[in-house]
C-alpha positions as CSV (number, residue, x, y, z in Angstrom):
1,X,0.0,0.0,0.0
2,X,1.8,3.1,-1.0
3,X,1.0,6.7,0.3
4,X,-1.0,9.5,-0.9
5,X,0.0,13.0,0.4
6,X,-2.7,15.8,-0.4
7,X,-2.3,19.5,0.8
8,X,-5.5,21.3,0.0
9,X,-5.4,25.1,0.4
10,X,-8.4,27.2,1.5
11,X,-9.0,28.5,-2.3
12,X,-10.9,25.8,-3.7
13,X,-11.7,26.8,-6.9
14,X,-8.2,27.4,-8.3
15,X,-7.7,23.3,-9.3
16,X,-4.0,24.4,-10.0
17,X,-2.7,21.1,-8.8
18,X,0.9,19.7,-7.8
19,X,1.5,15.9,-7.8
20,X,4.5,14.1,-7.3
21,X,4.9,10.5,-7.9
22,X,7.8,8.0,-6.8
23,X,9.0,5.5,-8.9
24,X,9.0,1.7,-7.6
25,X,12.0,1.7,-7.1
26,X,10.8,3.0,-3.6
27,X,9.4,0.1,-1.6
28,X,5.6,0.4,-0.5
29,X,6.4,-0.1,3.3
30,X,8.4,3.1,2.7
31,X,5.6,5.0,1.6
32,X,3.0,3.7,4.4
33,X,3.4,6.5,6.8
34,X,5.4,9.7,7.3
35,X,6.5,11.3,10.6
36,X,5.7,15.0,11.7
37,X,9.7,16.1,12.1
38,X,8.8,19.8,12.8
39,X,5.6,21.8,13.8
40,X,6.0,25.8,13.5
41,X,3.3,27.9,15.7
42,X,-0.1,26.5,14.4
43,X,-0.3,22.6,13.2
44,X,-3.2,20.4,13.8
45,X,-3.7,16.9,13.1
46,X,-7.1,15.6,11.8
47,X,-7.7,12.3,11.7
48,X,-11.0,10.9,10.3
49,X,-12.6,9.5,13.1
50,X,-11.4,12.2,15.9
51,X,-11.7,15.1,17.0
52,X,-8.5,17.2,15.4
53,X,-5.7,18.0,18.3
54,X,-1.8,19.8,18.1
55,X,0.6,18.0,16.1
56,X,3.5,17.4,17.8
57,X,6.9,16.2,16.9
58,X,7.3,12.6,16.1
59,X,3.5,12.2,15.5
60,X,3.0,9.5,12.6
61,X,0.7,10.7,9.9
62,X,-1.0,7.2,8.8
63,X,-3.8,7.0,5.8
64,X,-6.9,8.9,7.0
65,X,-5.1,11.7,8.9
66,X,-4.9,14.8,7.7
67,X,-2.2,17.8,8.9
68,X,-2.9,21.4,9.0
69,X,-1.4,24.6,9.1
70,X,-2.8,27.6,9.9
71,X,-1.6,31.3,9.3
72,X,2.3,31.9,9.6
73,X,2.9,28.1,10.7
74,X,4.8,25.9,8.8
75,X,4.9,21.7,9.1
76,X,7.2,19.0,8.0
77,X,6.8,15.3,7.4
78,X,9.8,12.9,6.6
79,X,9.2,9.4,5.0
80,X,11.4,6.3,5.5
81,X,13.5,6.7,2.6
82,X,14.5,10.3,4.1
83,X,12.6,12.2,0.9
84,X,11.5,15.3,3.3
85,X,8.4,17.8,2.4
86,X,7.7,20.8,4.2
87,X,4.8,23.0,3.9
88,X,3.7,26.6,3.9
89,X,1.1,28.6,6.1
90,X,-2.6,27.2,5.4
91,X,-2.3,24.2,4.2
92,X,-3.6,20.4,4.7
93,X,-2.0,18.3,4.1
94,X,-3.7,14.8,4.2
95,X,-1.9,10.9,3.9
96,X,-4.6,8.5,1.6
97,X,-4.3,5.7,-1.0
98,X,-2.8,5.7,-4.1
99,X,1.1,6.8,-5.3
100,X,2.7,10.0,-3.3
101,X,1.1,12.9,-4.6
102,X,0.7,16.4,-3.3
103,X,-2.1,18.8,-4.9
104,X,-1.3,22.3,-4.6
105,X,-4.0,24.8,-5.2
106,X,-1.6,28.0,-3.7
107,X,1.4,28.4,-2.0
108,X,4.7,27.1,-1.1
109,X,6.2,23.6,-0.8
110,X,10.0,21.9,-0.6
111,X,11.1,18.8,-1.7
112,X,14.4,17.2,-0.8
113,X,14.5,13.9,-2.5
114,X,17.9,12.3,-1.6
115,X,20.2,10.8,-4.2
116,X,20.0,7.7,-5.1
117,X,16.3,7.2,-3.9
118,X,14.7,6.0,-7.3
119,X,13.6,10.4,-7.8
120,X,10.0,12.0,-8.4
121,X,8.0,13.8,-10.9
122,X,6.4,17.3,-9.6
123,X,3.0,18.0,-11.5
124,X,1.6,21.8,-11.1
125,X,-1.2,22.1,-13.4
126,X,0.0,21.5,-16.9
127,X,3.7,21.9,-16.2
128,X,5.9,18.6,-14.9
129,X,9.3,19.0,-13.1
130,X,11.4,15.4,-13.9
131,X,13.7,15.7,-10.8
132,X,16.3,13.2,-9.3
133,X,18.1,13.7,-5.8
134,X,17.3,17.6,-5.8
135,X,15.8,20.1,-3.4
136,X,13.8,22.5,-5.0
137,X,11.0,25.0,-4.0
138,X,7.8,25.9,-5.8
139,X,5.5,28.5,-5.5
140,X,1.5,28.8,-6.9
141,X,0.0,32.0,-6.6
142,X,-3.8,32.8,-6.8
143,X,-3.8,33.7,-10.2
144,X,-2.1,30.4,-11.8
145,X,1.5,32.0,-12.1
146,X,4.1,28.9,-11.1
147,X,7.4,29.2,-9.9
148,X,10.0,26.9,-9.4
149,X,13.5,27.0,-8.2
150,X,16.4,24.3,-8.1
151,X,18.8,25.0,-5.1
152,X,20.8,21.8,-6.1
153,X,20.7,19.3,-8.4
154,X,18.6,19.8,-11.8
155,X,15.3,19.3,-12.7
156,X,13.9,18.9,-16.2
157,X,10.5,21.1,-16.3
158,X,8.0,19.6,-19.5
159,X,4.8,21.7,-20.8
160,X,3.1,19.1,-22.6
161,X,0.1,20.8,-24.3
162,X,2.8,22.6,-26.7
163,X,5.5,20.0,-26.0
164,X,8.2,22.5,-24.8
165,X,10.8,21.0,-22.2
166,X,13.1,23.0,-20.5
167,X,16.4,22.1,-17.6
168,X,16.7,23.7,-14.7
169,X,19.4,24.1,-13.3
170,X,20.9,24.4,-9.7
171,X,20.5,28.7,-8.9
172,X,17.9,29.3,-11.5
173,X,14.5,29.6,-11.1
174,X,11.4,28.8,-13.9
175,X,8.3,30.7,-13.9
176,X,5.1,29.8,-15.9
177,X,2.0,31.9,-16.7
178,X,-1.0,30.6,-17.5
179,X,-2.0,33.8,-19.9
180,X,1.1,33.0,-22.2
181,X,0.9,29.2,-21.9
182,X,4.7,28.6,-21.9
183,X,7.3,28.4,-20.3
184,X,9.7,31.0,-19.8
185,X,13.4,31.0,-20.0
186,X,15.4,30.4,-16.4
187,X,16.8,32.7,-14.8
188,X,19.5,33.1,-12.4
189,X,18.4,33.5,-9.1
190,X,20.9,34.3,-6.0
191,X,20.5,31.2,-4.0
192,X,21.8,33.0,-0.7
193,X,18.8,35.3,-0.9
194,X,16.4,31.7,-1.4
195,X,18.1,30.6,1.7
196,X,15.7,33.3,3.5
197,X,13.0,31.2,2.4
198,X,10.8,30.5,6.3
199,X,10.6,26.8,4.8
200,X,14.5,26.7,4.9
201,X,16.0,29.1,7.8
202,X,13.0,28.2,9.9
203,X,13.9,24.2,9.9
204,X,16.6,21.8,10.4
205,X,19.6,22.1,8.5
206,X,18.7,20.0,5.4
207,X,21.0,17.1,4.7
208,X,21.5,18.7,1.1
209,X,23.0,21.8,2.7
210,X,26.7,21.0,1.5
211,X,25.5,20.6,-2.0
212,X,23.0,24.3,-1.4
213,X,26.3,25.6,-0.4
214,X,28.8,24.6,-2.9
215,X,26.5,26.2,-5.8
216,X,26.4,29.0,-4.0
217,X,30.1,29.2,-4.6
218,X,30.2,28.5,-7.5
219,X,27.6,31.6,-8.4
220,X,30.2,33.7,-6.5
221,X,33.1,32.4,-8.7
222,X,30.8,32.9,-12.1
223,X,29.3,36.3,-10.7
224,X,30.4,38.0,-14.3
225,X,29.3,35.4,-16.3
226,X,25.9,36.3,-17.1
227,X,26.4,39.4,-18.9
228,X,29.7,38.6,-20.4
229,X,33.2,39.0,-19.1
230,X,35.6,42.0,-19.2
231,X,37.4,41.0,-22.1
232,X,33.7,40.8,-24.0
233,X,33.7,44.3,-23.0
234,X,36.4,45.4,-24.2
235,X,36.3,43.9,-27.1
236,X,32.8,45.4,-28.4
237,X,34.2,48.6,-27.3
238,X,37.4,48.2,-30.1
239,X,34.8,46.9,-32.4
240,X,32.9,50.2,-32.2
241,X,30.1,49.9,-29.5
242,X,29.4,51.4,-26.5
243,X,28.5,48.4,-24.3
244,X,27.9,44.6,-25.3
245,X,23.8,45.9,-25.2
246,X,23.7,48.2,-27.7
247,X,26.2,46.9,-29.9
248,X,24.5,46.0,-33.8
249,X,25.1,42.3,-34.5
250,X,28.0,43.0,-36.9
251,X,29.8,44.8,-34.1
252,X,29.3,41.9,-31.0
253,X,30.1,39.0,-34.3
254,X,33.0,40.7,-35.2
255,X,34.4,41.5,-31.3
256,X,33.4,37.6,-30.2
257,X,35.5,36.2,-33.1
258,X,38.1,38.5,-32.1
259,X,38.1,36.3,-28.6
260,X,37.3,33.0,-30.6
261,X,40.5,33.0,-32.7
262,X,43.2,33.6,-29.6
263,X,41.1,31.0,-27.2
264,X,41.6,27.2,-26.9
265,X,38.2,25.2,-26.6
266,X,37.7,25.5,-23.0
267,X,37.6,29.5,-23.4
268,X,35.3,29.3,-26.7
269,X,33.0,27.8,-24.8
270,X,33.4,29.8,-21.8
271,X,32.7,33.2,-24.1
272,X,29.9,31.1,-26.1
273,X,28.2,31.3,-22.5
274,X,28.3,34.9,-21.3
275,X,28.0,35.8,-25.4
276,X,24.3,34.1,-25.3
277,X,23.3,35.1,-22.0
278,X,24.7,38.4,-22.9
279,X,22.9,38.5,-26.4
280,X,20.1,35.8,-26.5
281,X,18.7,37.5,-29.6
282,X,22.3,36.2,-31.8
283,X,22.1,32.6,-29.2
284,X,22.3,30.9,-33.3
285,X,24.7,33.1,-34.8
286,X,27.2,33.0,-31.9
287,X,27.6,29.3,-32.5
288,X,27.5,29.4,-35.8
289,X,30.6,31.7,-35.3
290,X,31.9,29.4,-32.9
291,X,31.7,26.4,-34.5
292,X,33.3,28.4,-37.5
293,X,36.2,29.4,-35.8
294,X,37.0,25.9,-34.0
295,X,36.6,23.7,-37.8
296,X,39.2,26.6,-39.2
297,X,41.7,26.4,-36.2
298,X,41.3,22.4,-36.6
299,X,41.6,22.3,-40.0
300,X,45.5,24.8,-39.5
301,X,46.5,21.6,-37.9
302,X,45.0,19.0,-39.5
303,X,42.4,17.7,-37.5
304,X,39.1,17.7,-37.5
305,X,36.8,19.0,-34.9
306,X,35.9,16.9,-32.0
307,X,32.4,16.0,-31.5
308,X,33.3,16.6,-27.0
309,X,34.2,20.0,-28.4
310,X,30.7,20.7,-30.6
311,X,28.9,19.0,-26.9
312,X,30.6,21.9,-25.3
313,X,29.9,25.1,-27.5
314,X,26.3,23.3,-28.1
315,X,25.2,23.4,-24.1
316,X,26.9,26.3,-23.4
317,X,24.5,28.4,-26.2
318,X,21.1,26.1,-25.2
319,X,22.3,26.6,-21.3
320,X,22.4,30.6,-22.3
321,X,19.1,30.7,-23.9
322,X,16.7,27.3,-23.5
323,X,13.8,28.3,-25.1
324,X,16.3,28.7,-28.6
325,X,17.4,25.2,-28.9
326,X,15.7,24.5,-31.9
327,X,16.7,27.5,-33.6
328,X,20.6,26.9,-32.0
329,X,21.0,23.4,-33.1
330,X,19.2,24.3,-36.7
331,X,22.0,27.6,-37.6
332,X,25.0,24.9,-36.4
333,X,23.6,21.8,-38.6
334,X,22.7,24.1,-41.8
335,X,26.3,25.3,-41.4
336,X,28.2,22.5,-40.5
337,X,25.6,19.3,-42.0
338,X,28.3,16.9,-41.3
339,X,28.7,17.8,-37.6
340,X,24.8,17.0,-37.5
341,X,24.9,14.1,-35.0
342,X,27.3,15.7,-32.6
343,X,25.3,19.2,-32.8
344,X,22.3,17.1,-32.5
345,X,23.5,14.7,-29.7
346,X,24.5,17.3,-27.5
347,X,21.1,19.0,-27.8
348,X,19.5,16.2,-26.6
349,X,22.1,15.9,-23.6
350,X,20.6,18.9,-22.1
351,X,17.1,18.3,-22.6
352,X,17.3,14.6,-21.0
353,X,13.8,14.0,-19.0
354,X,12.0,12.2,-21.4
355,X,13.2,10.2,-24.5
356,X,10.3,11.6,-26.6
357,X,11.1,14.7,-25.3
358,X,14.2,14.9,-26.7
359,X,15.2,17.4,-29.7
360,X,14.5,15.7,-33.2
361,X,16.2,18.2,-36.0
362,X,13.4,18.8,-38.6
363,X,13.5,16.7,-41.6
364,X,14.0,19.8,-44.0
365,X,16.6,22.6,-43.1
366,X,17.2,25.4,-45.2
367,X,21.1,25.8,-45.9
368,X,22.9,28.1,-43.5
369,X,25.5,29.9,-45.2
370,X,28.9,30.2,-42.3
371,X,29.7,33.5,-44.2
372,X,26.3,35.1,-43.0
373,X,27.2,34.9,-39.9
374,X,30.6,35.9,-40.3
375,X,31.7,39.6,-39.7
376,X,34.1,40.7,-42.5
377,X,36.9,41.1,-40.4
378,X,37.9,39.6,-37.0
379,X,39.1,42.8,-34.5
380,X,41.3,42.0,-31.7
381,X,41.1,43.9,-28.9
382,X,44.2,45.2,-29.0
383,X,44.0,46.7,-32.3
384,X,41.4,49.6,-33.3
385,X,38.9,49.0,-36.2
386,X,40.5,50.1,-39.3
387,X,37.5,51.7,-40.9
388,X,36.5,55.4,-39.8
């Protein structure tokens, strides 16, 4: 008999719903029963057949007994195989038949599923989260709007009405709106700022805290990443602009190849990423350009370009700019046809949830000529622009 987890909110007529389901992998006697681990201010339990009296600590939440929070209290429950959930101010929270599954009509939740523990699938209305040893937080306001945030790990978020699938990863945060009916790009998010979350500073320390932690240095050690690096700067200065923003295409081309040509494969791919997130409107061209660049230098020496090195310039673009993958992987196949499997393998590395989910390049692609997206001369930052 496995559990069922349901966390009804006092606005009943929203039916935005969040569901999460563990794979078999988890054994039923796992899933019977969850403990009450912490009770913040207000918490009740309700069983069915009883009057409802204060949760306490240690309290085991069988099938037919509901928990509930009221205003500005907080619960959590922990299962057998350690997967933690914690829940925000008025909520129920009730344990039934049927797989794991937590309905959301508004508000907060966390999820810690440990590693190695078989992983879940988080359902909020029409959007899925595909997530695997990962703490993450979501968030459903009244009006349908849905956020959700990684803190470590990945998760791989699916809207299946359009069939648009999109990774998240660890410090960025997804949002979808109803009204639009997509989803939008990620965005970085400072996760020392999430930590301030009252279902994270006002628990236990969670036992994914080292793993929280580390990303957060790693944000501090990529701080300038996101809108380019000084020597991008630079660069589209020489080439004629007056910052990476307002620079015309010809002008950012010309000062990224200028970058491209002195850099050896770990660096293209490391200005392929602040480039895109710097410029998501050129995410295809820059490849294009970087792909161009990396064949050339190859081809000075003989050797043709490795398909780890396409893997590399490929995520780095579709990490920069998700919602462009098709158009990414399209530019770098109509200008390089032969590199097609390695382009298109490494576009389906980063969208890995689902098999049929993955990236399929279109059957007909229009040629890409390389020398569109080429600027007519490379600039290097140390040498002005020759023309007036």
């Amino acid at each position: 008999m496995n559990i069922q987890l349901r966390v009804i909110l006092p606005i009943a007529s929203l039916g935005f719903a969040l569901g999460i389901w563990v794979p078999s992998e988890i054994t039923a006697e796992e899933l019977k029963e969850a403990q009450v681990t912490e009770v913040v201010q207000d918490v009740k339990l309700l069983p069915s057949n009883a009057a409802p009296r204060p949760a306490t600590v240690n309290d085991n939440v069988h099938q037919g007994t509901a928990v509930r929070t009221g205003v500005q209290s907080r619960s959590e429950l922990t299962f057998k195989d350690k997967t933690i959930t914690r829940l925000g101010e008025k909520t129920i929270f009730s344990v039934g038949k049927g797989a794991r599954t937590i309905d959301l009509g508004s508000g907060q939740f966390l999820l810690y599923v440990p590693k190695h523990s078989g992983g879940a699938k988080v359902k909020m209305g029409a959007v899925t989260a595909a997530i695997t040893g990962t703490t993450v937080l979501g968030n459903v306001n009244p009006n349908g709007t849905t956020s959700f945030t990684v803190l470590e790990g990945t998760a791989c978020m699916h809207l299946d009405s359009v069939g648009q699938s999109l990774l998240v990863h660890a410090g960025q945060k997804l949002t979808f709106d109803p009204i639009s009916n997509r989803l939008e790009d990620p965005v970085d998010v400072d996760l020392e700022q999430v930590l301030s979350s009252p279902l994270i500073k006002g628990f236990r320390r969670l036992p994914s805290a080292p793993l929280i932690e580390q990303e957060i240095q790693n944000q501090h050690r990529s701080s300038g990443a996101v809108t380019g690096n000084d020597d991008l700067t630079n660069a589209v200065r020489v080439a004629g602009a007056g910052s990476v923003g307002t620079a015309t295409p010809d002008q950012f081309l010309r000062a990224l190849n200028s970058l491209f040509v002195r850099s050896n494969e770990r660096d293209v791919c490391a200005y392929v990423s602040a480039a895109v997130r710097a410029r998501p409107d050129l995410a295809d061209r820059i490849v294009v350009a970087a792909l161009s660049v990396s064949r050339s230098d190859r081809q000075r020496i003989g050797k043709q370009i490795s398909c780890e090195a396409i893997d590399c310039i490929v995520r780095a673009a579709i990490a920069g700019h998700p919602s462009a993958t098709r158009e990414i992987v399209s530019a770098g196949v109509g200008a390089a046809p032969l590199l097609r499997d390695c382009i298109v393998a490494a576009a389906n590395t980063v969208q890995p949830c689902q098999e049929a989910n993955a990236f399929v390049e279109p059957r007909t692609i229009t040629a890409t000529d390389p020398a569109n997206f080429r600027s007519e001369e490379v600039v290097s930052p140390e040498q002005p622009p020759s023309g007036p």
